[in-house]
C-alpha positions in Angstrom: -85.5 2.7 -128.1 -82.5 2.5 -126.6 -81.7 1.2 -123.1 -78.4 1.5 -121.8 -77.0 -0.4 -118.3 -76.2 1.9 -116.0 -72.7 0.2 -114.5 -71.7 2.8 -111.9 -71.4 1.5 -108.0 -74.8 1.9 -106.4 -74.9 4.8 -103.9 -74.1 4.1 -100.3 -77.2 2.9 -98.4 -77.6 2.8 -94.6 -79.9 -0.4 -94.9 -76.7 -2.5 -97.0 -75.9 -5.5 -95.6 -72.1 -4.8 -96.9 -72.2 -1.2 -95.6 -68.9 -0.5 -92.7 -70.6 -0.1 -88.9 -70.8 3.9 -87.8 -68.5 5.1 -85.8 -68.5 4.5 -82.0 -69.9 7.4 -80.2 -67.5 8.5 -77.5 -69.5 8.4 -73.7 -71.0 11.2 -72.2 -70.3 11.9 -68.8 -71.8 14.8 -66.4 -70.1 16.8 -64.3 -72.9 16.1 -61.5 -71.9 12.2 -62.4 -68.4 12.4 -61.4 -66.4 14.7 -59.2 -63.3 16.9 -60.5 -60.2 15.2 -59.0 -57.0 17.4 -57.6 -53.9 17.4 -59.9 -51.1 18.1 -56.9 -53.1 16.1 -54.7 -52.5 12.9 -57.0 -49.1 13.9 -57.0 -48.8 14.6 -53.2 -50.7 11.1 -52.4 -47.7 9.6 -55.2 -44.8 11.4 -53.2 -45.5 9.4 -50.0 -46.5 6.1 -51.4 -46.4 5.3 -55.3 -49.5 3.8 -56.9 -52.2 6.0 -54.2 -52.5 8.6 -56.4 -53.6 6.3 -59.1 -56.1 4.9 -56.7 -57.6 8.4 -55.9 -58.1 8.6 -59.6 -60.1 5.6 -59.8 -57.4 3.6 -61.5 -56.9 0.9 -59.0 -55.4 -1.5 -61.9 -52.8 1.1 -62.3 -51.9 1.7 -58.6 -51.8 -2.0 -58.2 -49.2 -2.8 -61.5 -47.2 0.3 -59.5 -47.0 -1.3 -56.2 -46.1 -4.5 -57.7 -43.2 -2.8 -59.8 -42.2 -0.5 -56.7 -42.1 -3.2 -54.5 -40.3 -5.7 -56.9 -37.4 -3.3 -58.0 -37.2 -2.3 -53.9 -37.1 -6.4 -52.8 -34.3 -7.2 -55.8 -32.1 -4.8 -54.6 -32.6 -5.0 -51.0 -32.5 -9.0 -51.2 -29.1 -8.9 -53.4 -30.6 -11.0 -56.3 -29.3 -8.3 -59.0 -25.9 -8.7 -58.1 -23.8 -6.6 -61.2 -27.0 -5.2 -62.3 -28.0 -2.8 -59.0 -27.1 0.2 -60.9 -29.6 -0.8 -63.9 -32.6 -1.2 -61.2 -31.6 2.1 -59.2 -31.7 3.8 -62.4 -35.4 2.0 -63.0 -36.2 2.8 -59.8 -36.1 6.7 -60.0 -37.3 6.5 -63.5 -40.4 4.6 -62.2 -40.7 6.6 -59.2 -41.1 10.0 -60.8 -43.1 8.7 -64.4 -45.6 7.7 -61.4 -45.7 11.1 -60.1 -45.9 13.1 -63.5 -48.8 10.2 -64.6 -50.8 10.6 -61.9 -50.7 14.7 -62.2 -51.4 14.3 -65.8 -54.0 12.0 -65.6 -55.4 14.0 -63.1 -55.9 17.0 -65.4 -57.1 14.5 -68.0 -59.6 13.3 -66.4 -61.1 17.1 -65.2 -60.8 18.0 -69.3 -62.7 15.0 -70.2 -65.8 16.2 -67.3 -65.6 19.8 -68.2 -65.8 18.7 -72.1 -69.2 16.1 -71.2 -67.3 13.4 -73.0 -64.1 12.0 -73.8 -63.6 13.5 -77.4 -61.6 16.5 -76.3 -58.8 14.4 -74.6 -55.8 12.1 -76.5 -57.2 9.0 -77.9 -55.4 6.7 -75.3 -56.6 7.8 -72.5 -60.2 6.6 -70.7 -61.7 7.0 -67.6 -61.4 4.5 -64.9 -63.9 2.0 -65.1 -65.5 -0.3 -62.6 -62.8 -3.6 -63.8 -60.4 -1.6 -62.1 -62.2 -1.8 -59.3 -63.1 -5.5 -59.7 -59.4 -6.2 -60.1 -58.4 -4.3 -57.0 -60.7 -6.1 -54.9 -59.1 -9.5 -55.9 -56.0 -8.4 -55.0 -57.1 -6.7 -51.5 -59.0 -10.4 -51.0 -55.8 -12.3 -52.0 -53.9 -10.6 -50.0 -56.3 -10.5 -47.3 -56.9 -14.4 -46.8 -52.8 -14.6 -46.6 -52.4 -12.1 -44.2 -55.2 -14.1 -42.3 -54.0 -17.6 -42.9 -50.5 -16.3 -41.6 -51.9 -14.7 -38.6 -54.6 -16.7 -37.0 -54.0 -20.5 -38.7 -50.4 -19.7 -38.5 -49.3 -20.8 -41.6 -45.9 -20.2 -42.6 -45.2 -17.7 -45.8 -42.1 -18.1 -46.3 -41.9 -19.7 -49.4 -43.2 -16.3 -50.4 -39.5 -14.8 -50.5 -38.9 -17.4 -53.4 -41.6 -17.5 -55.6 -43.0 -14.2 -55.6 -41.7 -13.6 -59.1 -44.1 -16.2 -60.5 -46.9 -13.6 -59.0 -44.8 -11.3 -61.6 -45.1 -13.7 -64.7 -49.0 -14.8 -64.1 -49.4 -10.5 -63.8 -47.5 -10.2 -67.2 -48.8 -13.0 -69.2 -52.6 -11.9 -68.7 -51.7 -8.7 -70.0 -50.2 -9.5 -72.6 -52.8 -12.1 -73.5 -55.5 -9.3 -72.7 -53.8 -7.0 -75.2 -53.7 -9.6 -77.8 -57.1 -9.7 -77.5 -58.0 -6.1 -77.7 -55.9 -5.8 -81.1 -57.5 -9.4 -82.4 -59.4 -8.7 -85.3 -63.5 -9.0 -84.0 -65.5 -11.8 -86.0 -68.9 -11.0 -86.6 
């Protein structure tokens, strides 16, 4: 009789130690979880102070980077430190200014799709709801800032040195993102 080797590729088992992991499943939220947040609202909140409509999202991370920004571009030109380059920052400025207000508005309405749909399939892929880091991150900063406001007002220690090395705040903020995005796109090891 004769036996012949069968040579094909065995067929794809679940069980295979070689086999690529499922996809993630996207998270399912409730609409009883979470509340539907107001699209002009965010934008309103943004009008009067950049960054708060970001916070009444849940996206304190965000509204913190946009204060920081905000504030920055207002102190170099108000301070005179971009002498030749003020029209450069005013042109960032208003840029900035009103990409915050469209943002918040549209992440707003992305947030509401992603409720009404029960998860976070039917929105674009880079966008996620707020989670609680942002709110870990924010309370840092309120603390930071917080304990300097304190130190200033009841130990009376002077800040002024803040006026000259507030752009190092700038390059710490910077560096650990771009460290933390290095480590999202790193390759995981199993």
């Amino acid at each position: 009789m004769d036996q012949t080797h069968d040579t094909r590729q065995p067929a794809f088992t679940p069980d295979s130690p070689h086999a690529p992991p499922p996809p993630p499943v996207p998270p399912v939220y409730s609409r009883r979880d979470l509340p539907l947040k107001s699209a002009p609202f965010a934008v309103v909140l943004s009008v009067f102070m950049p960054g708060l409509g970001y916070a009444y999202l849940g996206y304190f991370r965000q509204a913190v980077t946009t204060v920081v920004i905000f504030a920055s571009l207002i102190t170099a030109l108000s301070s005179g430190a971009a002498r030749g380059i003020e029209p450069l920052f005013g042109i960032f400025l208003a840029f900035f200014y009103f990409y915050q207000l469209v943002d918040s508005g549209r992440r707003a309405s992305l947030y509401n799709q992603a409720l009404e749909a029960g998860q976070a399939g039917g929105v674009p892929a880079d966008f996620a709801l707020p989670d609680a880091g942002g709110m870990m991150f924010g309370g840092m900063v309120l603390l930071a800032i917080g304990v300097m406001a304190l130190l200033n007002t009841v130990l009376d220690v002077d800040l002024e040195w803040l006026e000259d090395w507030w752009p190092v705040g700038l390059i710490i903020a910077g560096g650990w993102l771009v460290i933390r995005a290095r480590r999202s796109k790193a390759p995981r090891q199993a």
